[in-house]
C-alpha positions, -999 to +999 in steps of 0.1 A: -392-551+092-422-532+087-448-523+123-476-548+107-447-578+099-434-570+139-466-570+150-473-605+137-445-617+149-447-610+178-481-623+181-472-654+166-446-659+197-470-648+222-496-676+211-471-701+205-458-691+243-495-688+255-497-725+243-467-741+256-481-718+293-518-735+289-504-765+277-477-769+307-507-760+333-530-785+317-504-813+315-493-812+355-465-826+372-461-853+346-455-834+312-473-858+293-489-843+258-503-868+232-487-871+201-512-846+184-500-821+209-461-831+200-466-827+164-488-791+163-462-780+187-432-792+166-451-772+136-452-745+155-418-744+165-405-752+130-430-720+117-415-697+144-378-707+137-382-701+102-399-669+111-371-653+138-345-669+105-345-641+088-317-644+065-330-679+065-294-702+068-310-723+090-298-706+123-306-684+142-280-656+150-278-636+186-291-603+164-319-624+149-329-639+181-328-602+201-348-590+171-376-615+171-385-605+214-377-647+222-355-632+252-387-613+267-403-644+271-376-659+298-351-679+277-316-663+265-301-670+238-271-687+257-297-713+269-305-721+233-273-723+221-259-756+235-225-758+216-213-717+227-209-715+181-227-681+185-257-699+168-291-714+174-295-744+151-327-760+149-313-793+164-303-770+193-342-750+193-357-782+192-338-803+218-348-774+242-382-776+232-381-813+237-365-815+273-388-786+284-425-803+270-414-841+271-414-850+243-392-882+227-389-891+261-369-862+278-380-844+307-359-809+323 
Protein backbone atom coordinates (compact mmCIF):
# COMPACT_ATOMS: atom_id res chain seq x y z
CA UNK A 1 0.00 0.00 0.00
CA UNK A 2 1.46 3.08 -0.95
CA UNK A 3 1.68 6.48 2.14
CA UNK A 4 -0.98 8.53 -0.21
CA UNK A 5 -3.44 5.06 -0.50
CA UNK A 6 -2.84 4.74 3.68
CA UNK A 7 -3.36 7.96 4.13
CA UNK A 8 -6.86 7.94 2.54
CA UNK A 9 -7.79 5.27 4.20
CA UNK A 10 -7.34 6.13 7.02
CA UNK A 11 -9.10 9.27 6.57
CA UNK A 12 -11.92 7.68 5.10
CA UNK A 13 -12.33 5.67 8.63
CA UNK A 14 -11.72 8.53 10.60
CA UNK A 15 -14.76 10.49 8.91
CA UNK A 16 -16.88 7.57 8.65
CA UNK A 17 -16.01 7.14 12.71
CA UNK A 18 -16.32 11.02 13.14
CA UNK A 19 -19.95 10.46 11.72
CA UNK A 20 -21.19 7.58 13.49
CA UNK A 21 -19.39 9.93 16.96
CA UNK A 22 -21.59 13.23 15.77
CA UNK A 23 -24.29 11.20 14.68
CA UNK A 24 -24.56 9.05 18.10
CA UNK A 25 -24.27 12.56 20.15
CA UNK A 26 -26.93 14.11 17.94
CA UNK A 27 -29.29 11.13 18.08
CA UNK A 28 -29.38 10.85 22.20
CA UNK A 29 -30.61 8.23 24.40
CA UNK A 30 -32.93 7.03 21.74
CA UNK A 31 -30.71 6.03 18.64
CA UNK A 32 -33.11 7.05 16.33
CA UNK A 33 -31.63 8.15 12.65
CA UNK A 34 -33.97 8.69 9.68
CA UNK A 35 -33.88 6.54 6.92
CA UNK A 36 -31.54 9.02 4.88
CA UNK A 37 -29.14 8.65 7.80
CA UNK A 38 -29.51 4.60 7.57
CA UNK A 39 -28.91 4.44 3.98
CA UNK A 40 -25.67 7.13 3.65
CA UNK A 41 -24.37 5.15 6.56
CA UNK A 42 -25.02 1.72 5.05
CA UNK A 43 -23.02 3.28 1.82
CA UNK A 44 -20.49 4.14 3.85
CA UNK A 45 -20.08 1.07 5.54
CA UNK A 46 -20.42 -0.97 2.29
CA UNK A 47 -17.43 1.63 0.78
CA UNK A 48 -15.14 1.07 3.76
CA UNK A 49 -15.60 -2.81 3.76
CA UNK A 50 -14.76 -3.01 0.31
CA UNK A 51 -11.95 -0.73 1.02
CA UNK A 52 -10.24 -2.73 4.35
CA UNK A 53 -11.14 -6.02 1.54
CA UNK A 54 -8.25 -5.99 0.06
CA UNK A 55 -7.99 -9.15 -1.65
CA UNK A 56 -11.64 -8.41 -2.17
CA UNK A 57 -13.45 -12.19 -1.31
CA UNK A 58 -15.92 -10.56 0.40
CA UNK A 59 -14.33 -10.82 3.99
CA UNK A 60 -12.47 -9.34 5.84
CA UNK A 61 -9.42 -11.29 7.32
CA UNK A 62 -7.71 -10.53 11.01
CA UNK A 63 -4.45 -9.21 8.75
CA UNK A 64 -6.79 -7.05 6.62
CA UNK A 65 -8.63 -5.72 9.46
CA UNK A 66 -5.14 -4.89 11.64
CA UNK A 67 -3.94 -3.34 8.42
CA UNK A 68 -6.78 -0.99 7.73
CA UNK A 69 -6.33 0.84 11.73
CA UNK A 70 -10.46 -0.42 12.43
CA UNK A 71 -8.86 -1.74 15.92
CA UNK A 72 -7.55 1.85 16.85
CA UNK A 73 -10.86 3.04 16.78
CA UNK A 74 -12.24 0.69 19.84
CA UNK A 75 -13.71 -2.44 18.18
CA UNK A 76 -11.57 -5.82 17.78
CA UNK A 77 -11.83 -7.82 15.46
CA UNK A 78 -13.19 -10.70 17.78
CA UNK A 79 -16.30 -8.35 18.28
CA UNK A 80 -16.89 -8.29 14.55
CA UNK A 81 -16.49 -11.70 13.96
CA UNK A 82 -19.69 -13.28 15.47
CA UNK A 83 -19.27 -16.94 14.27
CA UNK A 84 -15.22 -17.26 15.83
CA UNK A 85 -14.56 -18.51 11.41
CA UNK A 86 -11.39 -16.15 11.62
CA UNK A 87 -13.46 -13.91 9.30
CA UNK A 88 -15.49 -10.66 9.09
CA UNK A 89 -18.30 -11.22 6.60
CA UNK A 90 -20.29 -8.33 5.66
CA UNK A 91 -23.50 -9.88 7.17
CA UNK A 92 -21.34 -9.99 10.43
CA UNK A 93 -19.86 -5.90 9.70
CA UNK A 94 -23.26 -4.95 9.16
CA UNK A 95 -25.21 -6.63 11.96
CA UNK A 96 -22.71 -4.76 14.24
CA UNK A 97 -23.33 -1.66 12.64
CA UNK A 98 -26.98 -2.18 12.94
CA UNK A 99 -27.24 -3.17 16.77
CA UNK A 100 -24.86 -0.30 17.53
CA UNK A 101 -26.84 2.78 15.37
CA UNK A 102 -30.50 1.22 15.44
CA UNK A 103 -31.09 0.51 12.58
CA UNK A 104 -33.91 -2.36 11.28
CA UNK A 105 -34.98 -2.15 14.67
CA UNK A 106 -32.00 -3.39 16.83
CA UNK A 107 -30.62 -1.46 19.54
CA UNK A 108 -27.02 -2.66 21.79
Amino acid sequence: MTKSTHLVSKGTILLLVSILNMQSAVAGSCYKHNEDFKAQLMNKAASLFNQVDKNQDKKISKEEHHNSSLSSYGVSFEKFDEDKDEYISWEEYKNLLKDSHNIDGKRV
